[in-house]
C-alpha positions in Angstrom: -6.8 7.7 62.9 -3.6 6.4 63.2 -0.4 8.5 62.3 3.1 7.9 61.2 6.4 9.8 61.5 8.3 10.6 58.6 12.1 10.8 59.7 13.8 13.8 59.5 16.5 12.8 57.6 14.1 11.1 54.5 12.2 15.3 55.0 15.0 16.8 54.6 16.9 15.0 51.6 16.1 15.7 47.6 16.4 13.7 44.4 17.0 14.1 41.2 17.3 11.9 37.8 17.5 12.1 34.4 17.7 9.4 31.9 20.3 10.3 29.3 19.5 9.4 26.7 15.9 9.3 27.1 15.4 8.0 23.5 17.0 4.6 22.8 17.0 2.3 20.2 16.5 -1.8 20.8 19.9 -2.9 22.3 20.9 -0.1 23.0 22.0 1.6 26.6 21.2 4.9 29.0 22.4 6.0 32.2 19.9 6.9 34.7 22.0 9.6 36.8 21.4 12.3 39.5 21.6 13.8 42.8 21.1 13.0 46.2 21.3 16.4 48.7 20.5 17.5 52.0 20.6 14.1 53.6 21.5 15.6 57.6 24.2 12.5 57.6 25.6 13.0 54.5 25.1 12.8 51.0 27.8 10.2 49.9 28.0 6.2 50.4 23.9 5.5 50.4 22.3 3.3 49.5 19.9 3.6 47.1 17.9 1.1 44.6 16.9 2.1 40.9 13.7 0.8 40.3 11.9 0.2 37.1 8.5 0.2 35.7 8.1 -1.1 31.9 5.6 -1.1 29.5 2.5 -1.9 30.3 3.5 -0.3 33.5 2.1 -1.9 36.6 4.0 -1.2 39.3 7.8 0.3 40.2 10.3 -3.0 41.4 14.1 -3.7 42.0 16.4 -3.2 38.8 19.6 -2.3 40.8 21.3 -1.7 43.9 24.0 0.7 44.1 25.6 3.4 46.4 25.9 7.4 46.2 29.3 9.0 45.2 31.0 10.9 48.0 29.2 14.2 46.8 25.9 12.2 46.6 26.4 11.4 42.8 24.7 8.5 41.5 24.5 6.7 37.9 23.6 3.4 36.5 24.0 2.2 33.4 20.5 -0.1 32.1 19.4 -1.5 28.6 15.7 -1.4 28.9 14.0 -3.6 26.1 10.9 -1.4 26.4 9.1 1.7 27.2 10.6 2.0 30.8 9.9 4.7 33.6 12.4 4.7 36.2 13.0 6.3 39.7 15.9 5.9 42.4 15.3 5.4 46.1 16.6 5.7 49.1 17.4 1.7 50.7 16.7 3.0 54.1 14.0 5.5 53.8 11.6 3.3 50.8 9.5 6.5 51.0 11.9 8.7 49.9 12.5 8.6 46.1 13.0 10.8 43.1 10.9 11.8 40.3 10.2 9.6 37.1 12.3 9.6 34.2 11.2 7.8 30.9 13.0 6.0 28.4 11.9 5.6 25.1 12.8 2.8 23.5 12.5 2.2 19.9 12.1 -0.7 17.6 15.6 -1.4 15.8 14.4 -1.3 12.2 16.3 -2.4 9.4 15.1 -2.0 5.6 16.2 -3.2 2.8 14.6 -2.4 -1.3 15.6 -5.0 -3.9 14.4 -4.6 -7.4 12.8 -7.0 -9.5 12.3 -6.6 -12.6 10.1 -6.0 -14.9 8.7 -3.0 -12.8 8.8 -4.5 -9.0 10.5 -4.5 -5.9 10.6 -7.0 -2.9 10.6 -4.5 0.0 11.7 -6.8 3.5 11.6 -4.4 6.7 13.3 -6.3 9.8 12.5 -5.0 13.5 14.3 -6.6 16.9 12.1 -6.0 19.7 11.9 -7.7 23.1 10.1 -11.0 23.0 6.8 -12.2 24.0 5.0 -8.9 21.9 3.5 -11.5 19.2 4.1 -9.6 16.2 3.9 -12.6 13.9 0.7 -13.5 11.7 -0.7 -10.0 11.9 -2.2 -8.0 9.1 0.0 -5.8 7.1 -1.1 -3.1 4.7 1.0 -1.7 2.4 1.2 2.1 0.8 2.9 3.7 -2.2 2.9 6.7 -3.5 4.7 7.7 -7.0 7.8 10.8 -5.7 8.4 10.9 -2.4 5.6 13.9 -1.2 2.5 12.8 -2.9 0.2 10.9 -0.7 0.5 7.2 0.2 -2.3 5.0 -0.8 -3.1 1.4 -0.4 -1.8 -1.3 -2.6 -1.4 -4.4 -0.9 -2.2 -7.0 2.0 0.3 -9.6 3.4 1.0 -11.2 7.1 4.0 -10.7 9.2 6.5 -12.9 10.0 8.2 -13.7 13.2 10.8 -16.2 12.5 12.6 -15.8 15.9 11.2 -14.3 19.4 12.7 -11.1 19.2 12.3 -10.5 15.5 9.5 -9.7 13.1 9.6 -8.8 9.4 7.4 -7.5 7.2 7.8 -8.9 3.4 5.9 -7.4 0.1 6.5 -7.7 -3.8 4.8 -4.4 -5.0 5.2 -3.1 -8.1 6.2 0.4 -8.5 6.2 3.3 -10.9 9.1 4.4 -12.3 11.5 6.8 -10.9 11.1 7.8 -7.3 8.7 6.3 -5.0 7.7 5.9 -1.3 6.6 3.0 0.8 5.0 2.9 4.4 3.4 0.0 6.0 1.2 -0.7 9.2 0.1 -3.2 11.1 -1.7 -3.5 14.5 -0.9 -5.5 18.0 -2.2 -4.8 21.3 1.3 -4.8 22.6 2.4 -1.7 19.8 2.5 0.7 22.5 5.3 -0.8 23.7 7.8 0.7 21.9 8.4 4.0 20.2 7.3 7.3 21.3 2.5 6.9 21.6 2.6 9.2 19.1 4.0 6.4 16.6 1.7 3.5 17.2 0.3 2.8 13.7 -2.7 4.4 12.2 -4.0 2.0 9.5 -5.9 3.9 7.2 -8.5 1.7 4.9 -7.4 3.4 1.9 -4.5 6.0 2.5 -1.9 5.9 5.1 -2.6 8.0 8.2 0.5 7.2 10.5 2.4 10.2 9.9 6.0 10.6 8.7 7.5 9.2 12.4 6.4 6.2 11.8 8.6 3.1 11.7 7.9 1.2 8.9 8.7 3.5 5.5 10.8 4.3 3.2 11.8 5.3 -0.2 12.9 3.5 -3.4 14.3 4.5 -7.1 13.1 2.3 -10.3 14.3 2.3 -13.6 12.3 3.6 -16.1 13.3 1.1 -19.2 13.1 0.7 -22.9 12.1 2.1 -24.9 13.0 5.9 -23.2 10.9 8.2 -21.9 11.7 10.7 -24.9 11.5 7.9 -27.6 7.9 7.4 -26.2 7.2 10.9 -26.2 8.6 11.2 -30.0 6.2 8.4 -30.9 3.1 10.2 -29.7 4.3 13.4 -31.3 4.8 12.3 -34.8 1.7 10.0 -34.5 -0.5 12.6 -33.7 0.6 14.6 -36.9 -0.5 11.4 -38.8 -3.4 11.4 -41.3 -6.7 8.4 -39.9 -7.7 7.2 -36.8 -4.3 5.9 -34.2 -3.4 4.1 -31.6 0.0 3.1 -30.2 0.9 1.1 -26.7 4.1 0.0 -25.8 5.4 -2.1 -23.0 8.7 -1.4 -21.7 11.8 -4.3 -20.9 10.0 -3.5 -17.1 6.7 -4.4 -18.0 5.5 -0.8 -18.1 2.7 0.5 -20.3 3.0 3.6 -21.9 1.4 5.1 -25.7 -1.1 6.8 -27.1 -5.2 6.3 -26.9 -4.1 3.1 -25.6 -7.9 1.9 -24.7 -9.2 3.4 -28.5 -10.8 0.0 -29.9 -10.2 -1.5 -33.9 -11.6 -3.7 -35.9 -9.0 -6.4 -35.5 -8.5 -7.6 -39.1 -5.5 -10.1 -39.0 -4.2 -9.3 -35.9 -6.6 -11.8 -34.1 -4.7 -14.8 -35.7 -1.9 -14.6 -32.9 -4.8 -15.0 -30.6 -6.5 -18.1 -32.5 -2.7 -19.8 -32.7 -2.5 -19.3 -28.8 -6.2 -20.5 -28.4 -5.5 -23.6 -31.1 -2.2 -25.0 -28.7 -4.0 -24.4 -25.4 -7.1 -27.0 -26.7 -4.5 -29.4 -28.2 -2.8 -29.2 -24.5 -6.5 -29.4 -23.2 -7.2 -32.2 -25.1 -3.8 -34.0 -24.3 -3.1 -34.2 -28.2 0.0 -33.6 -30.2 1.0 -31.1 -32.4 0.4 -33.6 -36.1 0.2 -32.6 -39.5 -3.1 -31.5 -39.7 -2.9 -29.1 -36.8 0.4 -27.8 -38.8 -1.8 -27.5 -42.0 -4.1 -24.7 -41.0 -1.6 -23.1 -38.2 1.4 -22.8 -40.4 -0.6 -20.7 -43.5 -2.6 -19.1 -41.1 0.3 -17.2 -39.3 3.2 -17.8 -42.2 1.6 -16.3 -45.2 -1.8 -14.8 -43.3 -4.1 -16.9 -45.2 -7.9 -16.4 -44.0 -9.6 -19.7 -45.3 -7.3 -21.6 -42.7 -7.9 -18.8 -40.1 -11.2 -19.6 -40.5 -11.4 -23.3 -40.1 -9.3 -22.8 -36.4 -12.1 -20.8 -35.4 -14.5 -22.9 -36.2 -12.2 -25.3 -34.0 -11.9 -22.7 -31.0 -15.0 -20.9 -31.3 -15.4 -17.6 -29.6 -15.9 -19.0 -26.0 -11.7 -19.7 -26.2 -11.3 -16.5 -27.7 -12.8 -15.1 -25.1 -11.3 -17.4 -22.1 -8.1 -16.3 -23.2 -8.2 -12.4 -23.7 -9.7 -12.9 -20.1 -6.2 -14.9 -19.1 -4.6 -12.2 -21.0 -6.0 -9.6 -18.8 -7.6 -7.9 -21.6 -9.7 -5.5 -20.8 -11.1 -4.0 -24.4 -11.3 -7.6 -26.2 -14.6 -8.4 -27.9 -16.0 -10.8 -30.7 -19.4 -11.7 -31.9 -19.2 -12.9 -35.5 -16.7 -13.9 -37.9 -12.9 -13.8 -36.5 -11.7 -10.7 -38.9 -14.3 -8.6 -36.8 -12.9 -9.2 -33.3 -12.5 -5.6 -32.0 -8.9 -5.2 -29.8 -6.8 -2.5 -28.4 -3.3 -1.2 -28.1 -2.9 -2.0 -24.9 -4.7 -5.0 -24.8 -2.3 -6.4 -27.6 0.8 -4.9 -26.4 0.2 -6.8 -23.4 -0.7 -10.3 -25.0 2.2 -10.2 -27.1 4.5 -9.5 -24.3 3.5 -12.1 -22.2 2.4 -14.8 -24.4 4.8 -17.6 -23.1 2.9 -17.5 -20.2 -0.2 -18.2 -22.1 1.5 -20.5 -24.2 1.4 -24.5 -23.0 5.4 -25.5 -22.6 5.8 -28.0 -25.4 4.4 -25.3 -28.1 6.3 -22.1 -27.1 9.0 -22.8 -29.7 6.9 -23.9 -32.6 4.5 -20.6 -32.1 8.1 -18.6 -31.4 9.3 -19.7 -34.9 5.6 -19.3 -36.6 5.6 -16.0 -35.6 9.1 -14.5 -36.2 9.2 -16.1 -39.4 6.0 -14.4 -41.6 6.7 -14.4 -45.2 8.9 -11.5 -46.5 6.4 -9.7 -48.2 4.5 -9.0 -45.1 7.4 -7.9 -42.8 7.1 -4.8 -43.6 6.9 -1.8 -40.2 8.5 -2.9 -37.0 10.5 -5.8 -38.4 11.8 -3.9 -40.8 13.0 -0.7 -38.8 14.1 -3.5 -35.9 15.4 -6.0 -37.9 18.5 -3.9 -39.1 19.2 -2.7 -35.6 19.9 -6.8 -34.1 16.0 -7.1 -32.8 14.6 -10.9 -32.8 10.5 -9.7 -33.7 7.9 -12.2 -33.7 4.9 -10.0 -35.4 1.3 -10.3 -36.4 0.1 -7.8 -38.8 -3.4 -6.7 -40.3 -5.2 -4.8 -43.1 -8.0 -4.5 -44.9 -10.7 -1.6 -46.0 -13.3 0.2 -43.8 -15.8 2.4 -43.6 -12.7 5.2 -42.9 -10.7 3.9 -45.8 -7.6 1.7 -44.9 -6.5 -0.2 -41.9 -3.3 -1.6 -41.4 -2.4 -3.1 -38.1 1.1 -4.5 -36.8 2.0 -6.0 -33.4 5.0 -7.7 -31.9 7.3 -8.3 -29.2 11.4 -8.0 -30.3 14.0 -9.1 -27.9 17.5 -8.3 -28.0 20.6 -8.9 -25.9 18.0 -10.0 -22.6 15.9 -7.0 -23.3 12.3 -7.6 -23.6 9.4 -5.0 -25.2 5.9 -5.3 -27.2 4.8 -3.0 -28.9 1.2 -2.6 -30.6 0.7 0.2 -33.4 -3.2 0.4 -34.7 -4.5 2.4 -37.5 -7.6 2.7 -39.5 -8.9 5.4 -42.2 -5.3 5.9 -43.9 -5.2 7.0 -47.1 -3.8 4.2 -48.7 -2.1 0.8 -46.9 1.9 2.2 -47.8 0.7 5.2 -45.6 -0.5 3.2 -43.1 3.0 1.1 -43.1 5.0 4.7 -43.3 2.8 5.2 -39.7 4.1 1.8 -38.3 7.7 2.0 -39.3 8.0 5.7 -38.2 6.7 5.4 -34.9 8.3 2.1 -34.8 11.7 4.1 -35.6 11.4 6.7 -32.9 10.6 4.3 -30.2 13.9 2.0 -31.0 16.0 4.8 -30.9 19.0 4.5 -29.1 20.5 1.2 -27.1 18.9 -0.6 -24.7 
């Protein structure tokens, strides 16, 4: 067995380091300082080495050369682009070296929230990292939670991005409740572990977020709540509730939130359905590649001017309830239904809030202004309700109302969308078993009233 010597002067001589700071952020700079002692020929002008080891940490090599101060000082200054463990040793004496210090370096994370209305934000999270970690084209999941302590749960799936080497961002339109509201996201890369403290390397939960309130990628955002206001809403549902018959009332704000009252509670239709069979009627003249002629303009304008049934009945015979049905499925409706006659198509509050607020998009281009002047010019002795409280206050309403008897007593319908000064909102008020159709208007206009009060 063979045996080496150690010299005396590598026994006898101690070192210390520190890395300070030992947490750093990408860019960013620490000094690795100490203390060489007890060397028997002196502690000061050695020559040492700092030597590094970074992630994923195979092996200690040259960083630096430099020399002890007179009283065996030492310090150098190093930027470490990742996870880095360090040590100094003696140039002469290889054998001789000091402890490891760590230096943790973190991603340098930059986040920005823009909102986009109606009701969403673009949320664009930038990190600089060292390159060659190929971040890009990974899986992202993203979390929200409505406040900023309730639990984070998933919402959404994109890819990140990596436009440059050392850069990768992650980019998600969400939308978002209104108020306050928090954000994480995760994604995994073998190379994660190369920055941050391990306790921070993502934990992708399937369904709720699991990586802990240290990790990199969160935040939290503020959205506007909208018109109508929260208290007008909350009026509305009062005084409704203290109304004689069976109600209903959805409203969707200017940011395309849905708010009411028994919003899902399904009506016989009545009249209401025509703004569905003029939408239905223009997307099978678009399908068809026909114009808009005179007889199309024969049964639409009657049918929606002056709500006359005999030409709503001839466009369904054109339409049928297949396009009925193709478009409340466009139209994300969920409560839509029809098997018989058109009058007895059964729809919801929310369901026709929704349609009404977003029919342009349903709408073909070269018939969104013909339908927009249809609609917000019905005959005068059916604007009664919402374009009669909304009217007066400098609302533009195109409307759609309905009424006939039931087995309750008296329905009477009314929906619309009313835009004012760039403001946006739809509203759908449903009624059924009133004691007489004036009563059922007095319903409309008064929860119509409470909900426009105030300025946008």
């Amino acid at each position: 067995m063979l045996a080496f010597a150690v010299p005396a002067a590598a026994r006898a001589t101690s070192m210390t380091v520190q890395a300070s700071p030992g947490r750093i952020v990408f860019g960013r700079s620490t000094r690795i300082e100490g203390q060489v002692a007890g060397n028997p020929g002196g502690d000061g002008g050695l020559a040492i080495e700092l030597q590094a080891d970074p992630y994923p940490f195979g092996g200690f090599a040259k960083a630096q050369a430099g020399k002890t101060a007179p009283d065996g000082s030492y310090r150098f200054d190093a930027s470490p682009g990742r996870n880095t463990r360090y040590r100094v040793v003696l140039a002469a004496h290889p054998a001789t070296h000091s402890s490891v210090a760590r230096v943790t370096v973190d991603q340098a994370v930059a986040t920005r929230v823009r909102y986009i209305a109606p009701g969403r934000v673009r949320i664009v999270i930038r990190t600089r990292h060292p390159a060659g970690l190929r971040w890009g084209g990974r899986p992202v999941r993203w979390y929200l939670s409505k406040g900023s302590r309730a639990g984070l749960r998933r919402v959404l799936g994109t890819r990140s991005e990596e436009p440059r080497p050392q850069e990768t961002r992650l980019v998600a339109t969400i939308p978002v409740p209104a108020g306050r509201f928090r954000f994480a996201a995760c994604f995994r890369a073998r190379s994660l572990a190369a920055m941050g403290a391990p306790g921070m390397v993502a934990r992708c939960g399937e369904h709720r977020f699991k990586g802990g309130k240290q990790a990199p990628y969160q935040g939290t955002g503020m959205a506007p709540f909208g018109y109508p206001r929260r208290g007008g809403i909350s009026r509305a549902r009062r005084y409704l509730a203290s109304r004689a018959g069976v109600t209903s009332f959805a409203v969707v704000t200017s940011q395309g939130r849905l708010y009411g009252s028994h919003i899902h509670r399904r009506f016989v239709s009545a009249s209401v359905v025509k703004a569905m069979l003029l939408v239905a009627y223009l997307r099978k003249l678009h399908h068809d590649h026909r114009p808009l002629d005179a007889n199309s303009r024969s049964l639409l304008d009657p049918m929606i001017h002056v709500s006359d049934n005999a030409a709503a009945t001839q466009v369904w015979s054109i339409v049928r309830d297949s396009r009925l049905r193709r478009l409340a499925r466009h139209a994300g409706m969920t409560d839509f239904s029809i098997h018989g006659i058109w009058a007895n198509a059964i729809i919801s509050a929310a369901d026709q809030a929704r349609y009404f607020y977003g029919m342009n998009r349903l709408l073909p281009r070269e018939f969104r202004r013909y339908a927009d002047r249809l609609l917000s010019h019905i005959i005068g002795y059916e604007s009664w309700g919402i374009p009669a409280v909304a009217r007066p206050r400098g609302w533009r309403v195109l409307f759609k109302g309905g009424w006939r008897g039931t087995s309750r007593g008296q329905l009477v319908h009314q929906v619309a969308r009313l835009r004012r000064r760039g403001t946006t909102i739809a509203m759908a008020i449903l009624t059924d078993g009133d004691p007489s159709m004036p009563y059922g208007i007095n319903t409309i206009e008064g929860v119509a009233g409470r909900l426009l009060h105030g300025s946008p």
